[in-house]
CHARMM-style PDB file with segment names, atoms N, HN, CA, C and O in Angstrom:
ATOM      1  N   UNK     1      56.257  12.714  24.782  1.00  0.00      PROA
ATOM      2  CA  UNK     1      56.613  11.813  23.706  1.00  0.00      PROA
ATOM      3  C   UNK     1      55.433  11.668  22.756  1.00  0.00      PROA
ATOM      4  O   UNK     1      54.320  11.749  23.274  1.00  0.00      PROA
ATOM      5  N   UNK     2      55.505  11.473  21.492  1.00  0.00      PROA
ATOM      6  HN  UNK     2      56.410  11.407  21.071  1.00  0.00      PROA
ATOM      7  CA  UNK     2      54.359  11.649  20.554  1.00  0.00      PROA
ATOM      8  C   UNK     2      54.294  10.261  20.133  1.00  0.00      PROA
ATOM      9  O   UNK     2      55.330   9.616  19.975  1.00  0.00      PROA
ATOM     10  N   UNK     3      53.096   9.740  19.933  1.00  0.00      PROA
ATOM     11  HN  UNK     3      52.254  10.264  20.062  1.00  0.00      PROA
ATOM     12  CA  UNK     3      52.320   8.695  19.380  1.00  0.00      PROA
ATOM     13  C   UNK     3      52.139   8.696  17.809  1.00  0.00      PROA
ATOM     14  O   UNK     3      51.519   9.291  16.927  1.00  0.00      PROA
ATOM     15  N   UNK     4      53.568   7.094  18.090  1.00  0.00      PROA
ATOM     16  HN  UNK     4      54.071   6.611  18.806  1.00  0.00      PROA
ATOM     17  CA  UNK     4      54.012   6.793  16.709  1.00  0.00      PROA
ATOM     18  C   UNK     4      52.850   5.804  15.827  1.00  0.00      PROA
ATOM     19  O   UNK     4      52.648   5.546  14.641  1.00  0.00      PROA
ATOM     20  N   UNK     5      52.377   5.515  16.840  1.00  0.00      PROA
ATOM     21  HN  UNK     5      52.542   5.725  17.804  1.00  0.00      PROA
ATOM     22  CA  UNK     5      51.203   4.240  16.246  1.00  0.00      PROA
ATOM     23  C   UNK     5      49.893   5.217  15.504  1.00  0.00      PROA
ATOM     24  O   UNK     5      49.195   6.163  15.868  1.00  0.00      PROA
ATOM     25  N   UNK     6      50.055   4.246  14.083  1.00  0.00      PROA
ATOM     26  HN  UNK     6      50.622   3.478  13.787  1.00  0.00      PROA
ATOM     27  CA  UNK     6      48.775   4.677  13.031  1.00  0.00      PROA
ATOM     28  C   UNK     6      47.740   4.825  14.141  1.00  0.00      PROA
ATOM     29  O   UNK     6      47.867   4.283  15.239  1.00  0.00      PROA
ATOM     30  N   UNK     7      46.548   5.709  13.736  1.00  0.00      PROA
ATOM     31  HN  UNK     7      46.444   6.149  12.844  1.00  0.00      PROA
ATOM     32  CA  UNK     7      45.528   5.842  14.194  1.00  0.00      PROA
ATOM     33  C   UNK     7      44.387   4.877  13.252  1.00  0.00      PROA
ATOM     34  O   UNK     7      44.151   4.858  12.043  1.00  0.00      PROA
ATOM     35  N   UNK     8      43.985   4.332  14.071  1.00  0.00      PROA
ATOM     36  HN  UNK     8      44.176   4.347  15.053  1.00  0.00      PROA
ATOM     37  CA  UNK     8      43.034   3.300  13.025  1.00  0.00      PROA
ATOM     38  C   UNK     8      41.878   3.872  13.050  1.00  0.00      PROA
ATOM     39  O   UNK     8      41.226   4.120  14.064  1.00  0.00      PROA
ATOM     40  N   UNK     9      41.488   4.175  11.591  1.00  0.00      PROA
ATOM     41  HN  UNK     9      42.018   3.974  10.767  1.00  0.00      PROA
ATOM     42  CA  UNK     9      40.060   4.691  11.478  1.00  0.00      PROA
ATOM     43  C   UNK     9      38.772   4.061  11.810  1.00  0.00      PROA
ATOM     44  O   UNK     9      38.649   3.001  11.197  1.00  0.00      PROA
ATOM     45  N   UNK    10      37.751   4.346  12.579  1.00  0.00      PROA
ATOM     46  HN  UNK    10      37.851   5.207  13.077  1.00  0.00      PROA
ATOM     47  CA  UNK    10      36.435   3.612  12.247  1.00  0.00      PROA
ATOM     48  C   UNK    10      35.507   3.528  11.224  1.00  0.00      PROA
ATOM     49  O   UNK    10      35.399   4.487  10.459  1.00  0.00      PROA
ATOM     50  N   UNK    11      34.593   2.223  11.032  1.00  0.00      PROA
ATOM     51  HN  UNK    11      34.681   1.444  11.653  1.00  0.00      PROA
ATOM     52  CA  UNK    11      33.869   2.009  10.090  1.00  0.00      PROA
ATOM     53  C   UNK    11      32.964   3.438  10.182  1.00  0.00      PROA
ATOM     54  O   UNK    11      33.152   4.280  11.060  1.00  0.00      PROA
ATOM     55  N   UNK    12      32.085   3.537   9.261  1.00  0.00      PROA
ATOM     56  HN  UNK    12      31.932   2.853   8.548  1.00  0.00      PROA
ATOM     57  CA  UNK    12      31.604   5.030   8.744  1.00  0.00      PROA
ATOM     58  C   UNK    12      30.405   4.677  10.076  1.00  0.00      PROA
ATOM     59  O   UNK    12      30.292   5.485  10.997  1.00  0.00      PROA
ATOM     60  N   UNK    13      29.618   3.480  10.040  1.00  0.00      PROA
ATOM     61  HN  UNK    13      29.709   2.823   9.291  1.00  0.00      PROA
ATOM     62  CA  UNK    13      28.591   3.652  10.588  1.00  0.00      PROA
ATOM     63  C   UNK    13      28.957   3.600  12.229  1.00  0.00      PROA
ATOM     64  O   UNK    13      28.019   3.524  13.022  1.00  0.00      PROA
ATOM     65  N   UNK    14      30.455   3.646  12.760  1.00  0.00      PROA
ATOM     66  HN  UNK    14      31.217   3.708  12.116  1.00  0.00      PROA
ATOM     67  CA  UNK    14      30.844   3.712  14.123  1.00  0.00      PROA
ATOM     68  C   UNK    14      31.416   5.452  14.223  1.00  0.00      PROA
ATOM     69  O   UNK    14      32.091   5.934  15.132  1.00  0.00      PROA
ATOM     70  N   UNK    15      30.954   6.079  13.119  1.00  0.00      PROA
ATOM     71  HN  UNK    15      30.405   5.688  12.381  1.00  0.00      PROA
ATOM     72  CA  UNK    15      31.738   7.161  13.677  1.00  0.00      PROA
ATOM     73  C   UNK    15      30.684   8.735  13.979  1.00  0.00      PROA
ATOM     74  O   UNK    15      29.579   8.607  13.451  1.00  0.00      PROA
ATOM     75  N   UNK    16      30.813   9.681  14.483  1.00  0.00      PROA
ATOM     76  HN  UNK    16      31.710   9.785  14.913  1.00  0.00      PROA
ATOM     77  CA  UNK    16      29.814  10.223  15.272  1.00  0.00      PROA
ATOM     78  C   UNK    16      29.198  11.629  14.274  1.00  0.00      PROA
ATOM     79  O   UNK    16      28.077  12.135  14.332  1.00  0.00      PROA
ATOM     80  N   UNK    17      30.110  11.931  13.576  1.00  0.00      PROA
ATOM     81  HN  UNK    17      31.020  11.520  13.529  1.00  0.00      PROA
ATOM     82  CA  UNK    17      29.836  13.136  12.752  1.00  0.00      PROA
ATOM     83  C   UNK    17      28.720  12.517  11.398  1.00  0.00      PROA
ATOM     84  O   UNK    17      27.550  12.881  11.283  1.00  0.00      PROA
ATOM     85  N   UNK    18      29.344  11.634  10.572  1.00  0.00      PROA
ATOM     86  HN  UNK    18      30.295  11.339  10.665  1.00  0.00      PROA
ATOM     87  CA  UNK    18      28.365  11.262   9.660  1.00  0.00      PROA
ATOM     88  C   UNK    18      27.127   9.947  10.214  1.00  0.00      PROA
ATOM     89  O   UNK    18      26.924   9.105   9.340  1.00  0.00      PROA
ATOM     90  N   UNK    19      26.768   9.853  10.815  1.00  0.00      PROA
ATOM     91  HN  UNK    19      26.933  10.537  11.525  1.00  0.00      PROA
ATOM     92  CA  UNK    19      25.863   8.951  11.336  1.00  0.00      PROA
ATOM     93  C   UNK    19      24.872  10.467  12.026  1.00  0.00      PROA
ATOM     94  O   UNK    19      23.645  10.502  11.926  1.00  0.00      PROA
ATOM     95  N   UNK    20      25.550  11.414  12.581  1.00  0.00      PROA
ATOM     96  HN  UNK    20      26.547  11.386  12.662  1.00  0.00      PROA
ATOM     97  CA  UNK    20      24.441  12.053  12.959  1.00  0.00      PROA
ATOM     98  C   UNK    20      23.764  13.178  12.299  1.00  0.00      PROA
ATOM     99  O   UNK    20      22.799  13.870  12.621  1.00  0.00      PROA
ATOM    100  N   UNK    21      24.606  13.159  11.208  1.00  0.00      PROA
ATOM    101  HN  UNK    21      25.390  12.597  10.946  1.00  0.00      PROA
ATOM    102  CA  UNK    21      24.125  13.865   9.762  1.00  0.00      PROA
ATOM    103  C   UNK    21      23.076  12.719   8.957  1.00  0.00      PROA
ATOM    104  O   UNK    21      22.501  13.091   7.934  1.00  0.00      PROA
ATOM    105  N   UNK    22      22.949  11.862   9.278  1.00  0.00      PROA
ATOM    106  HN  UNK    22      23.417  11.560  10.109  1.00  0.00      PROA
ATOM    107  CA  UNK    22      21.918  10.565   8.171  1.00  0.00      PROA
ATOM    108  C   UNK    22      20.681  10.738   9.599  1.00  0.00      PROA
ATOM    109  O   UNK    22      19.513  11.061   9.380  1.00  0.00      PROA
ATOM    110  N   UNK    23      21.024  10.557  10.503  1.00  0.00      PROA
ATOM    111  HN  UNK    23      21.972  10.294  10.681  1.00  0.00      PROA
ATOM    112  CA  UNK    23      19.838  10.993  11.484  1.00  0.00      PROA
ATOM    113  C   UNK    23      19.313  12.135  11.510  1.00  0.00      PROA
ATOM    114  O   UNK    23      18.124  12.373  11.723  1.00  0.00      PROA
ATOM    115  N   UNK    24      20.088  12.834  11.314  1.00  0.00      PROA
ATOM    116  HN  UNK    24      21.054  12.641  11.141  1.00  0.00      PROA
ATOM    117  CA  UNK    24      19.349  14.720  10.895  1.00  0.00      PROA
ATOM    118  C   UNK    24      18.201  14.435   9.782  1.00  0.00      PROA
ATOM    119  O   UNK    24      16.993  14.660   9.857  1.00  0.00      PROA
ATOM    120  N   UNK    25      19.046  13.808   8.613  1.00  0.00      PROA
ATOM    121  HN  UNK    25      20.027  13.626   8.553  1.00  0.00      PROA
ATOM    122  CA  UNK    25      18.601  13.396   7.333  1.00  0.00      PROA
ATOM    123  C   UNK    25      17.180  12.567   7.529  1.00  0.00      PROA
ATOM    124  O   UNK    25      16.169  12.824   6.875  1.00  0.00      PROA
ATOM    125  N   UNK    26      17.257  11.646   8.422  1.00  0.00      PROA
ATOM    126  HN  UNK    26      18.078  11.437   8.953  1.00  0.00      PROA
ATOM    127  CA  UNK    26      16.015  10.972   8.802  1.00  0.00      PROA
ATOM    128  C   UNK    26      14.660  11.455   9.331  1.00  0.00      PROA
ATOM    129  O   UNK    26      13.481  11.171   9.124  1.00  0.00      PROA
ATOM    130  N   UNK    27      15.568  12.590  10.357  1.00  0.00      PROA
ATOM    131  HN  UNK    27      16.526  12.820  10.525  1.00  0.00      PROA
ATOM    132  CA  UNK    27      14.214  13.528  11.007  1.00  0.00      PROA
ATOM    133  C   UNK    27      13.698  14.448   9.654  1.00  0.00      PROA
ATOM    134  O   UNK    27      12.528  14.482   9.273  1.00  0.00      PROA
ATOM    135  N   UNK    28      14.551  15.003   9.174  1.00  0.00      PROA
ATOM    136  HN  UNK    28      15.502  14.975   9.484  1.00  0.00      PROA
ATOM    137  CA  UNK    28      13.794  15.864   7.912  1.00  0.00      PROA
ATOM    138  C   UNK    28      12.896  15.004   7.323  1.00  0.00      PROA
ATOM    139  O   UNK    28      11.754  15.254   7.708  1.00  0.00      PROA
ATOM    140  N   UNK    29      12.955  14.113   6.564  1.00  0.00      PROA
ATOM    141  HN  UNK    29      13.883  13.910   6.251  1.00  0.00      PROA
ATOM    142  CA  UNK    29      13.031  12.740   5.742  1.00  0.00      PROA
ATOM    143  C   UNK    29      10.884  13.074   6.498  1.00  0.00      PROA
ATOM    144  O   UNK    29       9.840  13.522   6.024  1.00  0.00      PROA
ATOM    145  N   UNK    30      11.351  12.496   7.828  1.00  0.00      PROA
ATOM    146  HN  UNK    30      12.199  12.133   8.213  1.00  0.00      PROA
ATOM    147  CA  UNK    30      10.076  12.504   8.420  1.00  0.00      PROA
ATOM    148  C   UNK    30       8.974  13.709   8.690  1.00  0.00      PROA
ATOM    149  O   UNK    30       7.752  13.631   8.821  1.00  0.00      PROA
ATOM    150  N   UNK    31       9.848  14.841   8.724  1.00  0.00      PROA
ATOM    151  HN  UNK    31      10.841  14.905   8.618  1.00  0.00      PROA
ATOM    152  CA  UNK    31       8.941  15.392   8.939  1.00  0.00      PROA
ATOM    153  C   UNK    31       8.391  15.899   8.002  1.00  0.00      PROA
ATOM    154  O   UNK    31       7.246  16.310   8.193  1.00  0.00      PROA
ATOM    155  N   UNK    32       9.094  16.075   6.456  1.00  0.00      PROA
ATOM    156  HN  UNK    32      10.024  15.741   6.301  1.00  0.00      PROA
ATOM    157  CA  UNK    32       8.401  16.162   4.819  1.00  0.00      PROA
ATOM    158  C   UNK    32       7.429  15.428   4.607  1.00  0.00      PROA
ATOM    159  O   UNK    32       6.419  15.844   4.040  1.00  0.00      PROA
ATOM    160  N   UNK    33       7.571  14.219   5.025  1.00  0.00      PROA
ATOM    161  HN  UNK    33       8.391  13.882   5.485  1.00  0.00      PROA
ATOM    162  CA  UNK    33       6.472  12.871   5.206  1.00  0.00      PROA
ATOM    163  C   UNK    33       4.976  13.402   5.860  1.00  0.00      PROA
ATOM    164  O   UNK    33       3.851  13.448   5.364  1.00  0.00      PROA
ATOM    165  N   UNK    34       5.404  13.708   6.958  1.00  0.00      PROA
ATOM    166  HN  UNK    34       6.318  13.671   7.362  1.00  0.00      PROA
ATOM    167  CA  UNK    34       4.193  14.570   7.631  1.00  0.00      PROA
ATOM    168  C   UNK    34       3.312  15.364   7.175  1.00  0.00      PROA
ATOM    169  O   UNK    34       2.101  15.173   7.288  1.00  0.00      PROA
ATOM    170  N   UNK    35       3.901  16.441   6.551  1.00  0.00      PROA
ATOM    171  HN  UNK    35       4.884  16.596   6.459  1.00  0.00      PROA
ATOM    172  CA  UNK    35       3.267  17.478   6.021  1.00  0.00      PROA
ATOM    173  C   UNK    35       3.072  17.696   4.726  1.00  0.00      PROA
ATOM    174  O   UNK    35       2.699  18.791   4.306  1.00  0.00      PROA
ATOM    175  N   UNK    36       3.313  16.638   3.940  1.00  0.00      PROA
ATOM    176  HN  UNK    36       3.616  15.748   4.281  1.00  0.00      PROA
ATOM    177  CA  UNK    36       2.926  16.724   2.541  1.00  0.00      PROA
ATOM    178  C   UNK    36       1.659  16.198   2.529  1.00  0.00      PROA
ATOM    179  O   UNK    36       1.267  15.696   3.582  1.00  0.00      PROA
ATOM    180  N   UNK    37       0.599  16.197   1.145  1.00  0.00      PROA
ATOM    181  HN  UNK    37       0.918  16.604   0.289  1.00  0.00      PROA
ATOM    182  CA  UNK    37      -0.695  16.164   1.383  1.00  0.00      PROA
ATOM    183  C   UNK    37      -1.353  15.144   0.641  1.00  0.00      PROA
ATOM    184  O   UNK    37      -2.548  14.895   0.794  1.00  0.00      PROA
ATOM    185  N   UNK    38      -0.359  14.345  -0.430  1.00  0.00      PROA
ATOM    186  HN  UNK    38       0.612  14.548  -0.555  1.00  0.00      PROA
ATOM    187  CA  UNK    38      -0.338  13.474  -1.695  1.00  0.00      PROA
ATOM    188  C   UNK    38       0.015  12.220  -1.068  1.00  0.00      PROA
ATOM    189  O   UNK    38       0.657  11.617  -1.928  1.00  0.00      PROA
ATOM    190  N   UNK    39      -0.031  11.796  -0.453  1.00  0.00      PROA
ATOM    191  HN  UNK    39      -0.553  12.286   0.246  1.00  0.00      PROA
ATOM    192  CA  UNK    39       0.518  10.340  -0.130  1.00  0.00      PROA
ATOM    193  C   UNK    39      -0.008   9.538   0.905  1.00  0.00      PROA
ATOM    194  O   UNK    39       1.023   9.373   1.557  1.00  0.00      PROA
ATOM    195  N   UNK    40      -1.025   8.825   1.614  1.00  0.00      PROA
ATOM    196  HN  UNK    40      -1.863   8.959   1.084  1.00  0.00      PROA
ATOM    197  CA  UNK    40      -1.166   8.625   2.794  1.00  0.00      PROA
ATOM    198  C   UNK    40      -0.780   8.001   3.303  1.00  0.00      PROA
ATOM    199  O   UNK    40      -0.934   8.088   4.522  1.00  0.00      PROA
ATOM    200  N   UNK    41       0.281   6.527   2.545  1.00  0.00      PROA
ATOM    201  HN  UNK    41       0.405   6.456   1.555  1.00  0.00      PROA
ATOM    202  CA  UNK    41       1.176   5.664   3.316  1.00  0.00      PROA
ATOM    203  C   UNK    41       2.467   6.325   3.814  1.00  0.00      PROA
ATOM    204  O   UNK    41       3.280   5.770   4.553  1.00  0.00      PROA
ATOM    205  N   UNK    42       2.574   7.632   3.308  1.00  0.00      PROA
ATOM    206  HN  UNK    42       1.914   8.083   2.708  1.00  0.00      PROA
ATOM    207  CA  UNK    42       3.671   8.491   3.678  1.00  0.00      PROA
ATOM    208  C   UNK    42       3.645   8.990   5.339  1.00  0.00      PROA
ATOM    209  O   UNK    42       4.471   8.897   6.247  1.00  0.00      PROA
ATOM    210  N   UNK    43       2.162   9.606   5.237  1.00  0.00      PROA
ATOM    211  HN  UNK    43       1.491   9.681   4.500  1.00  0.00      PROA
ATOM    212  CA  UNK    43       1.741  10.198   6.156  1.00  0.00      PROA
ATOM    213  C   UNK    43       1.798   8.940   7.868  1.00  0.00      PROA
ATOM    214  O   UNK    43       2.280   9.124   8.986  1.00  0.00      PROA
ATOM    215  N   UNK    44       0.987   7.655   7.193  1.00  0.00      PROA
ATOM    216  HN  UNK    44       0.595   7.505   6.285  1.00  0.00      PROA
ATOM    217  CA  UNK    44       1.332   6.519   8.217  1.00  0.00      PROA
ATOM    218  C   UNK    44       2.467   6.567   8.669  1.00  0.00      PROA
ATOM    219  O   UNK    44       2.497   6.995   9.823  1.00  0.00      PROA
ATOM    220  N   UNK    45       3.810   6.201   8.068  1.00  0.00      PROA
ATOM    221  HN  UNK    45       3.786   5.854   7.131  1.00  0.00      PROA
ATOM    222  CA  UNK    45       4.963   6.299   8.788  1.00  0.00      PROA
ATOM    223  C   UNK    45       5.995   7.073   8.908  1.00  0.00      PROA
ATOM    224  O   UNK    45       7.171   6.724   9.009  1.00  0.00      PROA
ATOM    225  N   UNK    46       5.359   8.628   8.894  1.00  0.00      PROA
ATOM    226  HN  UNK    46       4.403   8.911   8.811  1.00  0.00      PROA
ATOM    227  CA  UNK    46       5.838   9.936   9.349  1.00  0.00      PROA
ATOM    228  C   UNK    46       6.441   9.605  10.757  1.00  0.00      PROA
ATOM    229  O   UNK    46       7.662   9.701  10.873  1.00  0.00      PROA
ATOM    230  N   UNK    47       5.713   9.235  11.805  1.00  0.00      PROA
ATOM    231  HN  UNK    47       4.720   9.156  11.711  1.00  0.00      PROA
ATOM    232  CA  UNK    47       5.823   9.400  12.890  1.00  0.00      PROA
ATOM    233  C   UNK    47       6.775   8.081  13.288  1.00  0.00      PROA
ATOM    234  O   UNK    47       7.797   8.301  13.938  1.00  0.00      PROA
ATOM    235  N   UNK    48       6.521   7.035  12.992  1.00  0.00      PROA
ATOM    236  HN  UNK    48       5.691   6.856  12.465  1.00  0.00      PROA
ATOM    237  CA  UNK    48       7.623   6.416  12.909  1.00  0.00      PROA
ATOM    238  C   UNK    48       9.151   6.963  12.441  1.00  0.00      PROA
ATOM    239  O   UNK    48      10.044   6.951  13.288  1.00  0.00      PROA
ATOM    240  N   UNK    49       9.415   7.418  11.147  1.00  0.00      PROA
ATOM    241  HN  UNK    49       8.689   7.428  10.459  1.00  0.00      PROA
ATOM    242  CA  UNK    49      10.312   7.529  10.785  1.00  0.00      PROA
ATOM    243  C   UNK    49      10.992   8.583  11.609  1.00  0.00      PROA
ATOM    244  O   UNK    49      12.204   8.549  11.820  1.00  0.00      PROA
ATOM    245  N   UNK    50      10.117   9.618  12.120  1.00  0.00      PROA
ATOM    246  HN  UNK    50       9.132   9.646  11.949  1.00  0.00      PROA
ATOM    247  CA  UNK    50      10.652  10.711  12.860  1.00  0.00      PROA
ATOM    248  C   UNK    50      10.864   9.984  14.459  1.00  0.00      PROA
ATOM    249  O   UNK    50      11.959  10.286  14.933  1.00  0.00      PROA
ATOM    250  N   UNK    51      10.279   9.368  15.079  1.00  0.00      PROA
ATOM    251  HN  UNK    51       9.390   9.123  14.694  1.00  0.00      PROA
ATOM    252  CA  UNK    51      10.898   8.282  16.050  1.00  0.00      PROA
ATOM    253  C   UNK    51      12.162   8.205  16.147  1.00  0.00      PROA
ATOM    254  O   UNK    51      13.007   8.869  16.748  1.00  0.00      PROA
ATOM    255  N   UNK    52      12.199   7.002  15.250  1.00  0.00      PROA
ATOM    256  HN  UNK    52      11.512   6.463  14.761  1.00  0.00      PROA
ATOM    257  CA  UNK    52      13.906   6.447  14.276  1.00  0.00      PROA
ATOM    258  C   UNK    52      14.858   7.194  14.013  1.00  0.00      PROA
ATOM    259  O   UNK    52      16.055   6.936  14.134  1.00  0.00      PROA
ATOM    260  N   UNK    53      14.276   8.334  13.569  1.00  0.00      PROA
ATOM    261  HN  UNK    53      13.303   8.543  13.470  1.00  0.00      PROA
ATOM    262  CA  UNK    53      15.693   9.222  13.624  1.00  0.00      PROA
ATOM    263  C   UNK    53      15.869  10.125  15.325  1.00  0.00      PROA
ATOM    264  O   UNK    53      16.838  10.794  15.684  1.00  0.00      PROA
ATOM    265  N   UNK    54      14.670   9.860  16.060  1.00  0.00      PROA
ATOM    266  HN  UNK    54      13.883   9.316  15.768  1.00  0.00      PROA
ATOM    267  CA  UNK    54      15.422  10.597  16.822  1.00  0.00      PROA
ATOM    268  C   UNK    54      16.112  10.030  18.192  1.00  0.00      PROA
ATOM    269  O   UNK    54      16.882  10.527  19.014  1.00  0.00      PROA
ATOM    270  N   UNK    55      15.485   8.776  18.054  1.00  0.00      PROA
ATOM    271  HN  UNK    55      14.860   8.372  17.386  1.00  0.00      PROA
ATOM    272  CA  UNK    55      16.154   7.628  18.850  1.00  0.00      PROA
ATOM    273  C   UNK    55      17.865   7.543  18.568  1.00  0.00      PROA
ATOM    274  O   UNK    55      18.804   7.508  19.364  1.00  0.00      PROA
ATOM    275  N   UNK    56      17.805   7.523  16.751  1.00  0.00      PROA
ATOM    276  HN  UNK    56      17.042   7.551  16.105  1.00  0.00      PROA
ATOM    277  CA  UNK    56      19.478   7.142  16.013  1.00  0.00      PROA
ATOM    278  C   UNK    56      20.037   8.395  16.752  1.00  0.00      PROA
ATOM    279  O   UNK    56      20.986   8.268  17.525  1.00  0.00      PROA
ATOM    280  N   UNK    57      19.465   9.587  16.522  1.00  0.00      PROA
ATOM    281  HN  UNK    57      18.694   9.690  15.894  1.00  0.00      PROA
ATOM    282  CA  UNK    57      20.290  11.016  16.843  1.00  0.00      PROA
ATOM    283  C   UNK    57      20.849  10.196  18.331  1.00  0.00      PROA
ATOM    284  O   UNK    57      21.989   9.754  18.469  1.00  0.00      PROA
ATOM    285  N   UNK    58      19.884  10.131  19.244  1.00  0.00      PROA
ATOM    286  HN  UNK    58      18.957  10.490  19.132  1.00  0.00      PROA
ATOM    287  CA  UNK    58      20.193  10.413  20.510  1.00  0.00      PROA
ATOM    288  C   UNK    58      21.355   9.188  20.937  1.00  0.00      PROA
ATOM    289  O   UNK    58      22.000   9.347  21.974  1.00  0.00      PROA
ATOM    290  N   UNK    59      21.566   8.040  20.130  1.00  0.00      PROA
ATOM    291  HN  UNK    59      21.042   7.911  19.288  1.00  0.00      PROA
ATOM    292  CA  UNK    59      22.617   7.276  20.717  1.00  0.00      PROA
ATOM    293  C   UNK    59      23.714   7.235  19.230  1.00  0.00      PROA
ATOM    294  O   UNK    59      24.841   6.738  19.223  1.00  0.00      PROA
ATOM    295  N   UNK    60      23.387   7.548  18.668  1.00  0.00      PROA
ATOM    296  HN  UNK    60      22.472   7.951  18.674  1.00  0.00      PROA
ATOM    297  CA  UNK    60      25.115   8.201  18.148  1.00  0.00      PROA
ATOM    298  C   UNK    60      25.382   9.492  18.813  1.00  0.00      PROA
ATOM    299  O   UNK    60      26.591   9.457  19.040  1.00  0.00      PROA
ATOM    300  N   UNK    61      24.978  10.455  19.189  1.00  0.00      PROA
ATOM    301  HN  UNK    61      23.996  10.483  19.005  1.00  0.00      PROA
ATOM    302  CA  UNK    61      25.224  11.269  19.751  1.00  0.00      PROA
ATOM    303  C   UNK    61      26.408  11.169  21.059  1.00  0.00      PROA
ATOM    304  O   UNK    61      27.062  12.100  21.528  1.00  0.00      PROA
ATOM    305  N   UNK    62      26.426   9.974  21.388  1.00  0.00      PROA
ATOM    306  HN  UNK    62      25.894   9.217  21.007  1.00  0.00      PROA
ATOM    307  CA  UNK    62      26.796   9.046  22.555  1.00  0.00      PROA
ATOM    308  C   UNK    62      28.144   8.302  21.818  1.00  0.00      PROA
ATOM    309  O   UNK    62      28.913   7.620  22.496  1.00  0.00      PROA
ATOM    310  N   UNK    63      28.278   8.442  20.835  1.00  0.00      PROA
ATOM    311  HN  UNK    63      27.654   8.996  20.284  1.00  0.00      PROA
ATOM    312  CA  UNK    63      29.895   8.036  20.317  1.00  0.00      PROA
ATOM    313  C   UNK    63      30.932   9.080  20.728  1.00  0.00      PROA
ATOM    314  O   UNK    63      30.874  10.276  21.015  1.00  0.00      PROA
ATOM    315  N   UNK    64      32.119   7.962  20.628  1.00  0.00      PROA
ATOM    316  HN  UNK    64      32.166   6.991  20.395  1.00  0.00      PROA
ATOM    317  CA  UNK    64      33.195   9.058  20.464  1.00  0.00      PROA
ATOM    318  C   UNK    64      33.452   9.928  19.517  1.00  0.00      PROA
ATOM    319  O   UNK    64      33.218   9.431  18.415  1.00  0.00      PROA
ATOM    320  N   UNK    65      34.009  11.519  19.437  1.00  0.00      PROA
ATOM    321  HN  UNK    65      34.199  11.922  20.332  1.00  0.00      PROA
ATOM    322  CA  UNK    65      34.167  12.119  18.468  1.00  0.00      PROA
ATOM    323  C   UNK    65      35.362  11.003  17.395  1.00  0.00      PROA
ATOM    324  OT1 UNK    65      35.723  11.379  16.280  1.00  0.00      PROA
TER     325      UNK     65
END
């Protein structure tokens, strides 16, 4: 028997494909930060930011598709 009930969408930031594309986005984000040579408050929270995204990766990763 097929399932007549709407499928209710989730909010963007509950769902697993684009949340782990903005965490991809974050690790790049960080690691440009890193290795550029012009900025040194950049360079300070390189390693943070690359953290953050890889913490975000690893528990959206953990959503449902």
């Amino acid at each position: 028997m097929e399932n007549t009930t709407p499928h209710k969408k989730r909010p963007f930031f509950l769902r697993r494909g684009p949340m782990e594309n903005v965490a991809t986005a974050l690790i790049a984000i960080g690691f440009l930060m890193l290795f550029q040579p012009f900025a040194l408050v950049l360079y300070t929270y390189s390693l943070v930011t690359l953290l953050a995204g890889t913490v975000m990766f690893i528990i959206v990763s953990k959503f449902p598709e």
